[in-house]
C-alpha positions as CSV (number, residue, x, y, z in Angstrom):
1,X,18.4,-28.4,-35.1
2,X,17.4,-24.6,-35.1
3,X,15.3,-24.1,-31.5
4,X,11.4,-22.9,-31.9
5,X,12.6,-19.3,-31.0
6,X,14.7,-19.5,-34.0
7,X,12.1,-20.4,-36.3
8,X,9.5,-18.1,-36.3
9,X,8.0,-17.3,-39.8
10,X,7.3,-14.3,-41.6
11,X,3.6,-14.2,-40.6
12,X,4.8,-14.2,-36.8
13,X,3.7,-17.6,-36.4
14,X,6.6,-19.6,-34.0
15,X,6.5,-23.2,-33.2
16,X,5.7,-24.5,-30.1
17,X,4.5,-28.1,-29.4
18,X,4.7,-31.2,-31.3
19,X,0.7,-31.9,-32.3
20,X,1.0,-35.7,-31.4
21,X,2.1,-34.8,-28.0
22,X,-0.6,-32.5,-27.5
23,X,-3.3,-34.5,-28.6
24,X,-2.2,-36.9,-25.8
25,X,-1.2,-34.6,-22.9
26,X,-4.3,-32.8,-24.0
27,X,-2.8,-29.3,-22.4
28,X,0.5,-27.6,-22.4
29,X,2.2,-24.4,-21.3
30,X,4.1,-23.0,-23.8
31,X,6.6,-19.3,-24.0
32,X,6.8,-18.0,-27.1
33,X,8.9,-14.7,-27.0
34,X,8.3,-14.6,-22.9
35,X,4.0,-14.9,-23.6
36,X,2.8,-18.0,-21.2
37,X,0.1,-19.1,-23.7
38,X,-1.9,-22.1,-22.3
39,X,-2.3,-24.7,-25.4
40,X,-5.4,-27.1,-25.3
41,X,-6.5,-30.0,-27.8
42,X,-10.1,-30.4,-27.4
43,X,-13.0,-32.2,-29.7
44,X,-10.0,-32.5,-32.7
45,X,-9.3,-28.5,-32.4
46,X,-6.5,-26.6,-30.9
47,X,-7.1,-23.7,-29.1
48,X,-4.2,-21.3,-27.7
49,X,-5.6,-18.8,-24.9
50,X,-3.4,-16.6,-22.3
51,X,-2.2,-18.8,-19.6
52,X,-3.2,-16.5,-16.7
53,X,-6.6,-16.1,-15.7
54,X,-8.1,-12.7,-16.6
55,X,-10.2,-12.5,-12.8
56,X,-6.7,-13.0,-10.4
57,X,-3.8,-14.3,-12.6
58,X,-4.4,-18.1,-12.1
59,X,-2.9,-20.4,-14.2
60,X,-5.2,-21.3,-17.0
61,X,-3.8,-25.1,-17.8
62,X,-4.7,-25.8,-14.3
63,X,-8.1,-25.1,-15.1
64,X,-10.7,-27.9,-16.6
65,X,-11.6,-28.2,-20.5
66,X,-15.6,-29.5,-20.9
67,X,-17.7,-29.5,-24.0
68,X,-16.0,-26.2,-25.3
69,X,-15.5,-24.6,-21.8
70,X,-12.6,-23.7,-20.1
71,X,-12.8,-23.4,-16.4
72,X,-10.8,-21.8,-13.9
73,X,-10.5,-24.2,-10.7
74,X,-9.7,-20.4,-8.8
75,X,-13.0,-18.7,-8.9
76,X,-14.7,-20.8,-11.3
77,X,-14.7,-18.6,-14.0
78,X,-15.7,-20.0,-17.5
79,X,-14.7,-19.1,-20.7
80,X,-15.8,-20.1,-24.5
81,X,-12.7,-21.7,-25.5
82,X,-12.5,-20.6,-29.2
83,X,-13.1,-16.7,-28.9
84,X,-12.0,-16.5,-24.9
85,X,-15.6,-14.3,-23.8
86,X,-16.3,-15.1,-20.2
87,X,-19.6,-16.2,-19.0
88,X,-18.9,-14.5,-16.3
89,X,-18.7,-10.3,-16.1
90,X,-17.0,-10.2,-13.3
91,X,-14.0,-12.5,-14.7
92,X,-13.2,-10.4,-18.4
93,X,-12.8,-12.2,-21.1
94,X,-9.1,-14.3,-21.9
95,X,-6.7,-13.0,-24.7
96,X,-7.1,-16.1,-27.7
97,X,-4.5,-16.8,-30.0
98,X,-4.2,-17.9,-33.6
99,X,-3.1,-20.9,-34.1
100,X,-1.6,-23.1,-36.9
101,X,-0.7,-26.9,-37.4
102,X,2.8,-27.4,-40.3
103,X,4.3,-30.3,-40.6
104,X,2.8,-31.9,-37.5
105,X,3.5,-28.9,-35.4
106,X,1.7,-26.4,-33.6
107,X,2.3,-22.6,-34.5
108,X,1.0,-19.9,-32.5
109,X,1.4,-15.8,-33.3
110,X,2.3,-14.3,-29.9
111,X,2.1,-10.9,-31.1
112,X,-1.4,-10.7,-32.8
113,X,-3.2,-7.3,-33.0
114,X,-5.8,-6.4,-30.3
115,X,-9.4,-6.4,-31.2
116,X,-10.2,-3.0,-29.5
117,X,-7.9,-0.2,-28.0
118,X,-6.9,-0.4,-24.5
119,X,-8.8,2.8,-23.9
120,X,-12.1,1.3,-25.7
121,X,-11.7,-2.2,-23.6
122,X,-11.3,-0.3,-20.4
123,X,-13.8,2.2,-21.1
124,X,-16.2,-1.2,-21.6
125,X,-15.2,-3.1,-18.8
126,X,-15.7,0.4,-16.2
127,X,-19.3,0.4,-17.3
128,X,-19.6,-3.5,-16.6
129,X,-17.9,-3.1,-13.4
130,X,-20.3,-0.2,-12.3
131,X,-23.2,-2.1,-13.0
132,X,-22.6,-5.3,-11.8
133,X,-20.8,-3.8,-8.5
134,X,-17.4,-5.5,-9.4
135,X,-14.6,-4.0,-7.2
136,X,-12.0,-5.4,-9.1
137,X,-13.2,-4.8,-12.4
138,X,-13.5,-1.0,-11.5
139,X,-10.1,-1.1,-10.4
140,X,-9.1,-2.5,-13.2
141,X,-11.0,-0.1,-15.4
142,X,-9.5,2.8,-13.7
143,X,-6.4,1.7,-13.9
144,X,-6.2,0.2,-17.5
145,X,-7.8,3.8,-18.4
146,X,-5.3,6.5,-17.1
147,X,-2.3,4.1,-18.3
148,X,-3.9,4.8,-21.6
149,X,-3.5,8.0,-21.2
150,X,-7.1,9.0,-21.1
151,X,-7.8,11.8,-19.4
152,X,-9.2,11.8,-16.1
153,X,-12.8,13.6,-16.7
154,X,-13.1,10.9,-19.1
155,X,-14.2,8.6,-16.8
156,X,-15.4,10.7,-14.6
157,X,-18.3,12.0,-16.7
158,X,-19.1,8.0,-16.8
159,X,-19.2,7.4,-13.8
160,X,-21.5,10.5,-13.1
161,X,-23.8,9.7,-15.8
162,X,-24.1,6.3,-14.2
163,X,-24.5,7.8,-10.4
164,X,-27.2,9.8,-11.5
165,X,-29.1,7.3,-13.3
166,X,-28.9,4.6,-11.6
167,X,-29.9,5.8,-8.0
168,X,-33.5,7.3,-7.4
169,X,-32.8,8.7,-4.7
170,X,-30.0,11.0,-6.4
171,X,-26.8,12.6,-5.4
172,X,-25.4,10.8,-2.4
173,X,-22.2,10.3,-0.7
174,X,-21.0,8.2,-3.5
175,X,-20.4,10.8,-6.0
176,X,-19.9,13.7,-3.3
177,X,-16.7,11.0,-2.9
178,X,-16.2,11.1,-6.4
179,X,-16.2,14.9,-6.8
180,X,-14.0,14.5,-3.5
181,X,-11.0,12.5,-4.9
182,X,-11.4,14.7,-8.5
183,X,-10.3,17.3,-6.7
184,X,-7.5,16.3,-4.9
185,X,-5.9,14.7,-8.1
186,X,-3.7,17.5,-8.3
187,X,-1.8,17.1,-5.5
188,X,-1.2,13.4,-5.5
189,X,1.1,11.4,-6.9
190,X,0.6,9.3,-10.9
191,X,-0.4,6.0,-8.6
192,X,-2.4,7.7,-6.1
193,X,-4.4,9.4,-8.5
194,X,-5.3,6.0,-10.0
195,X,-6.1,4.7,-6.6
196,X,-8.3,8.2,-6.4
197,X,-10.4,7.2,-9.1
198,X,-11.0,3.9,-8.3
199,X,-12.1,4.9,-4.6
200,X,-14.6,7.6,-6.8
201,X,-16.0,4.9,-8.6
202,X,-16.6,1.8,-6.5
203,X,-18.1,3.9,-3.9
204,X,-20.7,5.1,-7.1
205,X,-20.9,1.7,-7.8
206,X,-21.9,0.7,-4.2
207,X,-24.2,3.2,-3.8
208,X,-26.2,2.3,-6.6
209,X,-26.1,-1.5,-5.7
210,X,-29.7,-2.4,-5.6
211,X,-31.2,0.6,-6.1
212,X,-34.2,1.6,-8.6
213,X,-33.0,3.6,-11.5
214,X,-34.1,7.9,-11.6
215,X,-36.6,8.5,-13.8
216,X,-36.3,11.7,-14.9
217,X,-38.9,15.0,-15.5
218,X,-38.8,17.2,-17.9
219,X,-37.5,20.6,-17.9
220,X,-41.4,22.6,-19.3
221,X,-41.6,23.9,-22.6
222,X,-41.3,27.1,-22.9
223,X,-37.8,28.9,-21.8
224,X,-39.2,32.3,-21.3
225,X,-39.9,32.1,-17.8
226,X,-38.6,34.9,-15.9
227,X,-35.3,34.1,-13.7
228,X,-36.6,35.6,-10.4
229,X,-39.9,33.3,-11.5
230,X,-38.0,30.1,-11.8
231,X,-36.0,30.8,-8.6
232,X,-39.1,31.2,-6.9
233,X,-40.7,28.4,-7.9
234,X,-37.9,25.8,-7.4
235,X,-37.5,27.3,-3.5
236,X,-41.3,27.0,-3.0
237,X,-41.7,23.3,-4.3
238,X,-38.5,22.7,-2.1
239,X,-40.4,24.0,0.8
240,X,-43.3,21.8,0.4
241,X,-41.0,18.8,-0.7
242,X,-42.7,19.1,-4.0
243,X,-39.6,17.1,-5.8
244,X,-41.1,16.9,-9.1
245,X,-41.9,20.3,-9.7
246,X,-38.6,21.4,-7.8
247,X,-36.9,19.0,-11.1
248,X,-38.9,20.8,-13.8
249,X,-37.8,24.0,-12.4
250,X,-34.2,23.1,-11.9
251,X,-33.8,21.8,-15.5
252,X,-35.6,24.4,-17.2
253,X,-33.5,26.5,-15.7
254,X,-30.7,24.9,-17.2
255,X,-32.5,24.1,-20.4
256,X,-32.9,27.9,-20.5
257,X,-28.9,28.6,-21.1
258,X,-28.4,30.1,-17.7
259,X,-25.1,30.0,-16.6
260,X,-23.4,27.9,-13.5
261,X,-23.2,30.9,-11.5
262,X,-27.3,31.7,-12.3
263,X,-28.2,27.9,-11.3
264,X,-26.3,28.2,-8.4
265,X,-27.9,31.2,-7.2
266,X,-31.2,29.0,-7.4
267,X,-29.4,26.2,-5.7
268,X,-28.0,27.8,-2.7
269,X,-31.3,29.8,-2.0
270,X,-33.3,26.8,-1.7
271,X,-30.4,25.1,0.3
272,X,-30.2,27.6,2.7
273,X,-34.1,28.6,3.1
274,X,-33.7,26.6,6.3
275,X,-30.2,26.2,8.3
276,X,-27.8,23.4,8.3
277,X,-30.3,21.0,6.2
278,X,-29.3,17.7,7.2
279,X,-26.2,18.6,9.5
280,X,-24.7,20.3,6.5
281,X,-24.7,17.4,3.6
282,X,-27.2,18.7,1.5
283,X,-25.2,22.0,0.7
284,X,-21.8,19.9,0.9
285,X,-23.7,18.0,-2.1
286,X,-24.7,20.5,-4.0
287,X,-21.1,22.0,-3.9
288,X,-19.6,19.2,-5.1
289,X,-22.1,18.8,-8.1
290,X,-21.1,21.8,-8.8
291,X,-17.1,21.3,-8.5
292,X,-17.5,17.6,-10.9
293,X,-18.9,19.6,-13.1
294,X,-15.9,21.7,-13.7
295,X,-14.0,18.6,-14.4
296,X,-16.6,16.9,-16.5
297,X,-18.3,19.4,-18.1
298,X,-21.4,22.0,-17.8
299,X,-23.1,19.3,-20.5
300,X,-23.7,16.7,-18.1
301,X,-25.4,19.9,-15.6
302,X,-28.7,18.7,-16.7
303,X,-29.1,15.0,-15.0
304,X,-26.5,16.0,-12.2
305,X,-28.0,18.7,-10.9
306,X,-31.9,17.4,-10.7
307,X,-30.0,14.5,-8.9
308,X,-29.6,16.9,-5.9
309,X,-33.8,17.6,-5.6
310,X,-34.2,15.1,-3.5
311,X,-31.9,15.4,-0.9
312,X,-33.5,19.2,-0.9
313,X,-36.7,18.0,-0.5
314,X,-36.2,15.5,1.8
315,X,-34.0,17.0,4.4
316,X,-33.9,17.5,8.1
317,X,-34.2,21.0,8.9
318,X,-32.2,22.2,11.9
319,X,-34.8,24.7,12.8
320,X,-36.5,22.0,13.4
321,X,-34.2,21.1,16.2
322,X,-34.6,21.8,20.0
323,X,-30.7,21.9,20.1
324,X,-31.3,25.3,17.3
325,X,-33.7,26.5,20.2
326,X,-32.6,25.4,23.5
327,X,-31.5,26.7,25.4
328,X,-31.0,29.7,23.7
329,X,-33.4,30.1,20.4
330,X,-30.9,30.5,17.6
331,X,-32.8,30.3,15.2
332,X,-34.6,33.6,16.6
333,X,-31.0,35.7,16.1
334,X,-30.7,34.7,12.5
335,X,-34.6,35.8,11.5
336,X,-33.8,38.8,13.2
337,X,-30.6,39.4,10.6
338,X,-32.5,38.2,7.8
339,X,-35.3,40.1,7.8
340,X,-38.1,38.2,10.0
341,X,-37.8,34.4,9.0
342,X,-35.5,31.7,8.3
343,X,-35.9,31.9,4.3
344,X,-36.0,35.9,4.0
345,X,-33.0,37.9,2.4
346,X,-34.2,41.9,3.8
347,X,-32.3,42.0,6.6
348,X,-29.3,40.9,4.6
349,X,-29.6,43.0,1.9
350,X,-29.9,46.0,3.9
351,X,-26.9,44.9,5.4
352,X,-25.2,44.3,1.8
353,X,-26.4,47.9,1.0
354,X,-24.5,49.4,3.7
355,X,-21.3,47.5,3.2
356,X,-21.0,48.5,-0.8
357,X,-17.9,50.3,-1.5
358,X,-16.6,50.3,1.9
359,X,-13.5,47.8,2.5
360,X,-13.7,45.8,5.7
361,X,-11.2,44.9,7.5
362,X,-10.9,42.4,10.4
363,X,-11.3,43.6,13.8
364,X,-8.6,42.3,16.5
365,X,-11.2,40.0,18.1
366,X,-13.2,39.1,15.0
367,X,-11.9,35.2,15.1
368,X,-11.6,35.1,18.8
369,X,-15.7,36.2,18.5
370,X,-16.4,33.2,16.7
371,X,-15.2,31.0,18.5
372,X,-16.8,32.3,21.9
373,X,-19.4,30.6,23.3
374,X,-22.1,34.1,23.3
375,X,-23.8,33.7,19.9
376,X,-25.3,36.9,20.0
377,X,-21.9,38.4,20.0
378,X,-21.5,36.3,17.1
379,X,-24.3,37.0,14.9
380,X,-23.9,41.1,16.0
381,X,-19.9,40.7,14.4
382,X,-20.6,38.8,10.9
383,X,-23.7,41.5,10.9
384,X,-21.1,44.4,11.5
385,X,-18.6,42.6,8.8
386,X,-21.0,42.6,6.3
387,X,-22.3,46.6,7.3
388,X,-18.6,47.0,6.7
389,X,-17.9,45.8,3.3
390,X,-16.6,42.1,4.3
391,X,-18.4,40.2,1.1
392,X,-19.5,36.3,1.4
393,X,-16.1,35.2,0.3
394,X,-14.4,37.2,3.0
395,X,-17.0,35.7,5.6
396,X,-17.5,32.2,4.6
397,X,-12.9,32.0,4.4
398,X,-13.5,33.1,8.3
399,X,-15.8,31.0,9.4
400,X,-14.1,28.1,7.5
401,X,-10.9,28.5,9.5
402,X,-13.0,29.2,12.6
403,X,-14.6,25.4,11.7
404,X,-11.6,23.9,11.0
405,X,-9.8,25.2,14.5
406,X,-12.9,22.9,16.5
407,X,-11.2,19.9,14.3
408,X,-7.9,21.1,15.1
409,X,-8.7,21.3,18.6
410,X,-10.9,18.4,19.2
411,X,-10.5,17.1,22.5
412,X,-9.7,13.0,22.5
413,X,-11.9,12.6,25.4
414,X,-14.6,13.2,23.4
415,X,-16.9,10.0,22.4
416,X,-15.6,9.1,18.9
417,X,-18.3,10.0,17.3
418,X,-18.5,13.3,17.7
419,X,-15.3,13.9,14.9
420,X,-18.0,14.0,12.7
421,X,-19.8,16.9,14.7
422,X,-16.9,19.2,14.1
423,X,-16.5,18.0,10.8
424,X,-19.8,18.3,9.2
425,X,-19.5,21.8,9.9
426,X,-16.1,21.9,8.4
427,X,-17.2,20.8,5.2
428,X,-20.7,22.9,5.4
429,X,-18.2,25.8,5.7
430,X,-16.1,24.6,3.3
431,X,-19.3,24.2,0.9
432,X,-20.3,27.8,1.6
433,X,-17.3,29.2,0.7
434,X,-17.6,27.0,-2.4
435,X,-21.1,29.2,-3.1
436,X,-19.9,32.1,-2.3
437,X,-17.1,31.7,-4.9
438,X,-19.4,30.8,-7.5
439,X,-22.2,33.1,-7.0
440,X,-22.8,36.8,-5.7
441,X,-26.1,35.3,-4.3
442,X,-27.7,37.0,-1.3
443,X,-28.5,33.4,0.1
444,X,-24.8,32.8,1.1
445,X,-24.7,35.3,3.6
446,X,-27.4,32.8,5.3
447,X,-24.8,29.9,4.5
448,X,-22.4,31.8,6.5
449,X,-24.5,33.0,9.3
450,X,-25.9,29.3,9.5
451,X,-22.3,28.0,9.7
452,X,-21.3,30.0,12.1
453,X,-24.2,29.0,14.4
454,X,-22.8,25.4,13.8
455,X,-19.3,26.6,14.7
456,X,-21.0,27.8,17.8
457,X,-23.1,24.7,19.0
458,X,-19.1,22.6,18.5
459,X,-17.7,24.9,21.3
460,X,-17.9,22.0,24.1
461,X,-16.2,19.7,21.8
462,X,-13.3,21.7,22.2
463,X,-12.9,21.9,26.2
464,X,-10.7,21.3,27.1
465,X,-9.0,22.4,23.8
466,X,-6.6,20.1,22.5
467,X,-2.9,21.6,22.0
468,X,-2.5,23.2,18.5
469,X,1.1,23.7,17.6
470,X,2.0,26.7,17.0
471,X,4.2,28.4,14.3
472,X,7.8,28.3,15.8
473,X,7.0,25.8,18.9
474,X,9.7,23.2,17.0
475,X,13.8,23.0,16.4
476,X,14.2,24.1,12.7
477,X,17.1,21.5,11.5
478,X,14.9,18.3,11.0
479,X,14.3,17.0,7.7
480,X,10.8,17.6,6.0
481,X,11.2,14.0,4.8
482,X,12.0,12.0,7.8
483,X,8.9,14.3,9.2
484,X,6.6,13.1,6.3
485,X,8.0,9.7,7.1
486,X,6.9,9.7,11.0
487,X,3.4,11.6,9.7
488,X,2.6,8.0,7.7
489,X,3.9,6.2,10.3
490,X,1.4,7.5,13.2
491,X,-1.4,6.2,10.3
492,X,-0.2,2.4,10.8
493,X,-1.1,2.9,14.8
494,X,-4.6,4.1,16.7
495,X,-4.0,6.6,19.5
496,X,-1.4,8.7,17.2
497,X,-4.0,11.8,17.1
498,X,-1.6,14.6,18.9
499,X,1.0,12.9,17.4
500,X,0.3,13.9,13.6
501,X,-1.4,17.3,14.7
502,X,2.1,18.3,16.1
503,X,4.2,16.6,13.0
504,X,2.1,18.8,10.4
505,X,3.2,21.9,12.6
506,X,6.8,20.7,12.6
507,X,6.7,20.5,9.0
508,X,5.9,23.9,8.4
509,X,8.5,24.9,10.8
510,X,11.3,23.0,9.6
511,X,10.4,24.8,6.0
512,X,8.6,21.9,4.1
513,X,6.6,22.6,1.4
514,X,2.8,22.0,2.2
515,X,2.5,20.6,-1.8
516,X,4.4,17.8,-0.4
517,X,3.0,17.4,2.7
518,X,-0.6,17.3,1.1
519,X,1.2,14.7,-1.5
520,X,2.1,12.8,2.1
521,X,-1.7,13.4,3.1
522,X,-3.4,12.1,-0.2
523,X,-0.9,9.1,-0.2
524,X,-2.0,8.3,3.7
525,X,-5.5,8.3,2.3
526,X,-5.7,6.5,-0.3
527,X,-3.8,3.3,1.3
528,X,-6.6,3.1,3.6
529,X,-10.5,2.3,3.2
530,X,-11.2,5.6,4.0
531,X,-15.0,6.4,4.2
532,X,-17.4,9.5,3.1
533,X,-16.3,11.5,6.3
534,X,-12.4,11.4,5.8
535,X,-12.5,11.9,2.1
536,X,-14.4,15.0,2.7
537,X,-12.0,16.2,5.9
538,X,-9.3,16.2,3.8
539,X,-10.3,17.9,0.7
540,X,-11.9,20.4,2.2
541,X,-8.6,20.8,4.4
542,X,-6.6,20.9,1.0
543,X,-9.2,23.3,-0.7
544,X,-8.6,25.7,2.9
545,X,-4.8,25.6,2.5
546,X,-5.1,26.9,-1.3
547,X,-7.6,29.2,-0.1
548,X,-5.5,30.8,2.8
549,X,-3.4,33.8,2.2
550,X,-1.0,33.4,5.1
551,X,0.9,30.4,6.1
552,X,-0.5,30.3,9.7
553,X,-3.7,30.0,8.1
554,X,-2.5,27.6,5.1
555,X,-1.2,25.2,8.4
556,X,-4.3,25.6,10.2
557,X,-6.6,22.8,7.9
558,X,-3.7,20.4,7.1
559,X,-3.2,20.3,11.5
560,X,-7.0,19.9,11.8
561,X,-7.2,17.1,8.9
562,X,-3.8,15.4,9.9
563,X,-5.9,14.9,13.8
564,X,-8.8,14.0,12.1
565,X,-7.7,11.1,9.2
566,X,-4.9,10.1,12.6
567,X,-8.5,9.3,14.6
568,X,-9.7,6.9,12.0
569,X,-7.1,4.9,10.7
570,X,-5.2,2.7,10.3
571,X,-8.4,0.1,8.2
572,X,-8.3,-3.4,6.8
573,X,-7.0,-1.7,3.5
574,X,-8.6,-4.2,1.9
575,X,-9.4,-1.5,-0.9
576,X,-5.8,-1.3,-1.7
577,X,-5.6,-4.8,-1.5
578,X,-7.9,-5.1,-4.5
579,X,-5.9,-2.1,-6.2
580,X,-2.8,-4.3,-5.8
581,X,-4.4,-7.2,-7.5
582,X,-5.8,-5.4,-10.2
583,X,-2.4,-2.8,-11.1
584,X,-0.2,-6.3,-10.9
585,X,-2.9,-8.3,-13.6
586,X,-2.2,-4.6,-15.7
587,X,1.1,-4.9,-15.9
588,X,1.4,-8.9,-16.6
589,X,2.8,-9.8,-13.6
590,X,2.5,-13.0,-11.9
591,X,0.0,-13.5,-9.0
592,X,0.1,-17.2,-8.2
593,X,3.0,-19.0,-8.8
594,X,2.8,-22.3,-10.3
595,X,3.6,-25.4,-8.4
């Protein structure tokens, strides 16, 4: 007698179980062409529905069949028997298939056509998983989505349309994460940029968990208001925390056809009217708005830009600070550059005025100056840069490096806490440079002075000065692999800190290529449950390496982000845990085996 497997029939039906049998056993676990289909007989009907659970892979047939519901014994999850839809979101719905009865047998097509795309299920189930805060359902969104070959902004823009919906409170560290891990796709590996936008969108989806949804205002009416009008508007309402009328202005701005380079003129002035708002986040989140849209799309500029007015309006204003005016009043050197007050431009303008078509070049001592602890001296050589042609860009690269050198050398002894000192003004700096990139606004010469006051109030976290490797302090004949290697392997172990500063050196001196040691980096990363902080250390390091023009300066960030991502692992990984799960259920695999 032929086998089943032999006996398939033209419609792709194939038979698997005698119907007598299955009517008593009531359940069976059958293989047509390698598919474990679980077969049930319930109230005189037989259903056929994919064996492993959709949630974690159990096995279905060791689930319970009652009054038309199949249940899961793993997590309890329920499905309609005839159609497979879950009554649970967070389990997905199980794969059905038609079924037959000839001759006293049960047929079942293996191979029947999917109800949607794989791209239009995922694209489903990420919006589910977003809203209900389902980890593994984002991963497996994510996941599922780039394996269909969707592109990468696709669900990105989702995922920001969601963020800024969803959250009254607007742009937070959940999509500044998001914008994060965008950017570094680049330079990681196919898996790891799955894992990078997973990380982007759970940490949306847990922001928003329990929040009150934006509602948004309207941009006004007319679109004929003056530029210089609008500007001035959206900077006064900031300055009263008027976040309504800051919106209107911001999106009539937008609604107006100004380009990104115009809105972030208005942006950055507002954001730097005071210095360091909110120990630097509030600029670092507007810069990142900024970068997702270049991977999403100016379109969505609207909703994710007015998401940012109320971390404006709301923020802490370092001015504000005795640590700004004690013991020395800083605050008093900057009004004197800009022209008599925190929020004017004169001073810098004159300054701008002097500079045009000169060509500066860097003094001797210019990065030894900002990093001295006299912040006179200071302010007097970013005013003399700018007298002498240096232009935003110019400035806000130095004072970046001059940031991440205080990472770099950031003494252990330090209380733990303090990383994020020296890195909040690494990624302000790094945001400033982001502005000054984008615009030709006066305002970022303010961003630069303000960050270099930052740079200055770090100075005790670097004493004593931890070692910094130097180009040339290592043997040349080591392998930039076995080095890459020992750089993950000080990641599985606290206290490794010097360790990984001195193997990024040694990788650069051995003549590795920094693309791979930044693929080494992003893999490190993503492993691990990494939080807002270290996302933002090491994209902003990776954005400073592309940045640099010299390889002493391109190894400067990746030493300063190797200490700083060394100080905080290894985590639970329980992230990747979940991604494991969830890439494993993708691919069919089995996650519990049967007894």
């Amino acid at each position: 007698m032929a086998s089943d497997a032999n006996e398939a029939a033209a419609d792709g039906f194939v038979p698997v179980a005698d119907l007598d049998e299955l009517e008593a056993e009531g359940r069976k676990l059958v293989t047509p062409d390698g598919t474990a289909i679980a077969l049930f007989h319930h109230e005189g009907e037989v259903r056929a529905v994919d064996n492993r659970c959709p949630h974690m892979g159990f096995p279905l047939t060791d689930g319970t069949v009652d009054d038309g519901i199949l249940t899961c014994h793993w997590h309890h999850a329920r499905f309609e028997l005839s159609c497979g839809d879950t009554f649970d979101p967070w389990a997905d719905d199980v794969r059905t298939y038609p079924v037959a009865v000839r001759d006293g047998r049960v047929h079942v097509d293996p191979n029947p056509p999917r109800e949607k795309p794989p791209a239009e299920h995922w694209a489903e189930r990420l919006e589910t998983g977003l809203e209900e805060n389902l980890r593994l359902v984002v991963a497996k969104s994510t996941i599922g989505l780039l394996d269909a070959g969707v592109d990468y902004a696709d669900p990105m823009a989702t995922t920001v349309e969601f963020g800024t919906r969803y959250r009254e409170m607007g742009w937070s560290s959940g999509l500044t994460i998001l914008g994060c891990t965008a950017n570094l796709t680049d330079d990681l590996e196919p898996e790891d940029r799955k894992r990078a936008l997973y990380t982007g969108a759970r940490h949306v989806a847990d922001d928003c968990a329990g929040e009150p949804p934006n509602f948004d205002q309207p941009s006004f009416a007319t679109s004929e208001v003056p530029f210089a009008r609008l500007k001035s508007w959206f900077r006064d309402c900031v300055e009263v925390r008027d976040a309504d009328g800051a919106e209107r202005c911001l999106r009539t701005a937008i609604a107006a056809g100004y380009e990104a380079a115009a809105v972030a003129e208005i942006v950055v002035a507002a954001a730097t009217d005071h210095p360091y708002l909110s120990s630097g986040h509030v600029l670092d989140f507007a810069n990142k708005a900024f970068e997702s849209l270049e991977h999403v799309g100016w379109e969505l500029a609207d909703d994710a830009l007015a998401a940012l007015v109320d971390q404006l309006t709301t923020a802490a204003r370092s001015d504000e600070l005795s640590a700004w005016r004690q013991p020395v009043d800083l605050v008093a050197l900057l009004e004197d550059v800009y022209g008599g007050d925190v929020s004017a431009t004169s001073g810098l303008e004159a300054l701008a005025a002097a500079g045009e078509g000169k060509t500066w070049e860097r003094p001797a001592d210019f990065r030894e100056t900002l990093l001295s602890d006299d912040p006179a001296a200071i302010v007097d050589a970013l005013a003399d840069a700018a007298r002498g042609g240096a232009g935003t860009e110019a400035l806000a690269a130095e004072v970046a490096r001059a940031a991440a050198t205080r990472v770099a050398r950031f003494g252990t002894a330090n209380e733990f806490g303090d990383w994020n000192t020296v890195h909040h003004t690494f990624s302000y700096a790094n945001a400033v440079h982001g502005f000054a990139r984008r615009t030709d606004a006066i305002e970022c010469y303010r961003g630069v002075f303000d960050a270099a006051t930052s740079v200055y109030l770090d100075r005790f976290l670097n004493t004593p000065p931890a070692p910094l490797p130097e180009p040339g302090d290592h043997e040349t004949g080591r392998d930039p692999e076995a080095i890459r290697e020992d750089l993950l392997g000080t990641f599985d172990e606290e206290g490794k800190v010097n360790d990984a500063g001195r193997l990024v050196g040694e990788h650069f001196d051995c003549g590795g290529d920094p693309a791979d040691l930044k693929r080494t980096l992003g893999h490190g990363l993503m492993r691990e449950d990494a939080g807002f902080h270290t996302l933002q250390n090491v994209e902003a390091a990776f954005r400073q390496l592309e940045l640099a023009e010299t390889e002493a300066d391109r190894r400067l960030p990746l030493i300063a982000t190797a200490r700083y991502v060394s100080a905080h692992f290894p985590t639970r990984r329980e992230a990747e845990q979940t991604f494991s799960i969830a890439a494993r259920l993708n691919r069919g695999e089995t996650i519990h085996d049967e007894a």
